[in-house]
matplotlib code that plots the C-alpha trace (Angstrom):
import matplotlib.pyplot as plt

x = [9.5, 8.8, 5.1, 4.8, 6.4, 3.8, 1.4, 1.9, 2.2, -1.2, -2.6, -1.5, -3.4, -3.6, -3.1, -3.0, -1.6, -4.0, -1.4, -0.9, -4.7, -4.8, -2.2, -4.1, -7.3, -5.7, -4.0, -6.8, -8.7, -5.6, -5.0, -8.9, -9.7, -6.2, -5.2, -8.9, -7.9, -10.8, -10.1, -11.5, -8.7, -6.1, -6.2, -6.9, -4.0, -1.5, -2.6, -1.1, 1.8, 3.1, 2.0, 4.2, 6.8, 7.0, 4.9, 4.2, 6.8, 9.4, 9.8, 13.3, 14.7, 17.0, 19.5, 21.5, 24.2, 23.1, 23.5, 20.7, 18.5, 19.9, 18.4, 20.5, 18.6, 17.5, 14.0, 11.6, 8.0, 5.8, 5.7, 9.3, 9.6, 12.9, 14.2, 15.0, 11.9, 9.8, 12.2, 11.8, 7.8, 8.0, 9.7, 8.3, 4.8, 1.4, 0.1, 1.2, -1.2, -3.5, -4.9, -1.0, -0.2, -3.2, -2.4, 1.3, 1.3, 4.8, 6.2, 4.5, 6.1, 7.9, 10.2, 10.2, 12.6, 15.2, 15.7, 18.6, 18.1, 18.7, 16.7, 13.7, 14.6, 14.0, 11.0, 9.5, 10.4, 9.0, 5.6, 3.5, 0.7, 3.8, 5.0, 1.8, 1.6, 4.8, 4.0, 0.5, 1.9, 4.5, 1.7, -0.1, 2.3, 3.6, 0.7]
y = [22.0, 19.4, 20.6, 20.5, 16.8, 15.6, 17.4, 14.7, 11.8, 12.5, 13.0, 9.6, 8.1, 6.0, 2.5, 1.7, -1.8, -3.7, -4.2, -0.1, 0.5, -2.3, -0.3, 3.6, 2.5, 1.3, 4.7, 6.1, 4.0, 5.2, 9.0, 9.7, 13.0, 14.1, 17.7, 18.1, 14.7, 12.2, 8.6, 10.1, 12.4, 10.5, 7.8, 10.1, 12.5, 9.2, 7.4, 10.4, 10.7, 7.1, 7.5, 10.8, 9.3, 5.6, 5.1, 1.9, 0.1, 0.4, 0.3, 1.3, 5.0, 5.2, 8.0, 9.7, 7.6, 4.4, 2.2, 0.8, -1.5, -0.4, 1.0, 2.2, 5.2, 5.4, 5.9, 3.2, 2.1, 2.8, 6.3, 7.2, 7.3, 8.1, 6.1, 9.1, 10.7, 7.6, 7.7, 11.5, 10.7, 7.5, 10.1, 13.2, 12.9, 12.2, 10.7, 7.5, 7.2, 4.3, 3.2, 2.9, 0.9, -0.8, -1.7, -2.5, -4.4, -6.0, -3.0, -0.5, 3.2, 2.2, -0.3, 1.3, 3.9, 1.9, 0.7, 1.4, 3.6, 0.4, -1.8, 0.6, 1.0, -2.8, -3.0, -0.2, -1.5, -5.4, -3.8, -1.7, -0.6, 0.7, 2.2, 3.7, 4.5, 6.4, 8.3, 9.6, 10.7, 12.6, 14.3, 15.3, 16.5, 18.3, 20.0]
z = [-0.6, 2.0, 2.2, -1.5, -1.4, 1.5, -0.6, -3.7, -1.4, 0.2, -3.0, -4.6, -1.5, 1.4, 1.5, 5.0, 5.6, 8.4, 11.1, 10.7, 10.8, 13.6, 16.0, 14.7, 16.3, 19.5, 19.2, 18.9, 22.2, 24.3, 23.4, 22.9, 24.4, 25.4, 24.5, 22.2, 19.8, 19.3, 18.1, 14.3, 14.2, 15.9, 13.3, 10.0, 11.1, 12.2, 9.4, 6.7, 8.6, 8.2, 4.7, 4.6, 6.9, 5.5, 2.9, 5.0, 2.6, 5.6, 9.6, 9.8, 8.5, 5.4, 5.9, 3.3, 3.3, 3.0, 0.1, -1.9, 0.1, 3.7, 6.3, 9.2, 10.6, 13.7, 13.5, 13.8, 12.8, 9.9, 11.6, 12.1, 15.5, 17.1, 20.2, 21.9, 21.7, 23.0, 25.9, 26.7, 26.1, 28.3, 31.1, 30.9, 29.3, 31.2, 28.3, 28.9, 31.5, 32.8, 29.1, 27.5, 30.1, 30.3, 26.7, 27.1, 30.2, 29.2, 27.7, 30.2, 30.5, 33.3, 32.2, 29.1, 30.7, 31.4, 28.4, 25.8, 22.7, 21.1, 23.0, 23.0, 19.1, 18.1, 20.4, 18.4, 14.9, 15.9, 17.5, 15.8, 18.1, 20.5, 17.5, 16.8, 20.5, 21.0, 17.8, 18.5, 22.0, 20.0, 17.9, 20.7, 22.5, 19.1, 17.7]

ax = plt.figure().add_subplot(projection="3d")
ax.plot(x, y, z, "-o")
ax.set_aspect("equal")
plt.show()
């Protein structure tokens, strides 16, 4: 069922907006090569997940429970990335090497890890290239 579903969104097509295409190439520049991803793939394979995850209409998850209009998930970014996950990444993944933090020198991995779930959570909903960043580590590190 939730193949199927990606399936039709995908096939309706995808309408990147430019500060999500903006933040995929950068992606792209700072996870090129790692685990056998180019920069090409990167951004094609980031750019239908937001599509799938977000439809780029939204940078905050609606959960089940939420009334019409809110938006009190946790996840964050176009791409639906969890605070929790960007923190485990920021700790335990050597792909936020040199280029991330060449990248994010305010935001680099390591202050990133002390920072709350919430703190991390608003920094990833107001700044899409880390969003895109923390993601793409995640589907690296994933697939």
């Amino acid at each position: 069922t939730k193949r199927n579903k990606a399936n039709e969104i995908l096939d309706a097509g995808i309408d990147v907006p430019e500060d999500a295409m903006q933040a995929l190439i950068k992606a792209g520049y700072i996870f090129d090569k790692d685990k056998g991803f180019d920069a090409e793939t990167i951004i094609d394979n980031m750019s239908k997940i937001g599509m799938i995850e977000s439809n780029y209409t939204t940078k905050r998850q609606q959960t089940q429970n939420d009334k019409k209009g809110e938006r009190t998930g946790t996840a964050r970014g176009y791409w639906q990335m969890e605070p929790v996950t960007a923190i485990d990444l920021a700790k335990n993944s050597d792909y936020l090497g040199d280029r991330f933090n060449t990248e994010f020198k305010k935001s680099a991995s390591a202050s990133l890890t002390s920072m709350s779930e919430k703190e991390l959570g608003e920094l990833i909903e107001n700044d899409t290239d880390l969003a895109a960043a923390f993601a793409t580590a995640k589907m690296i590190t994933t697939f």
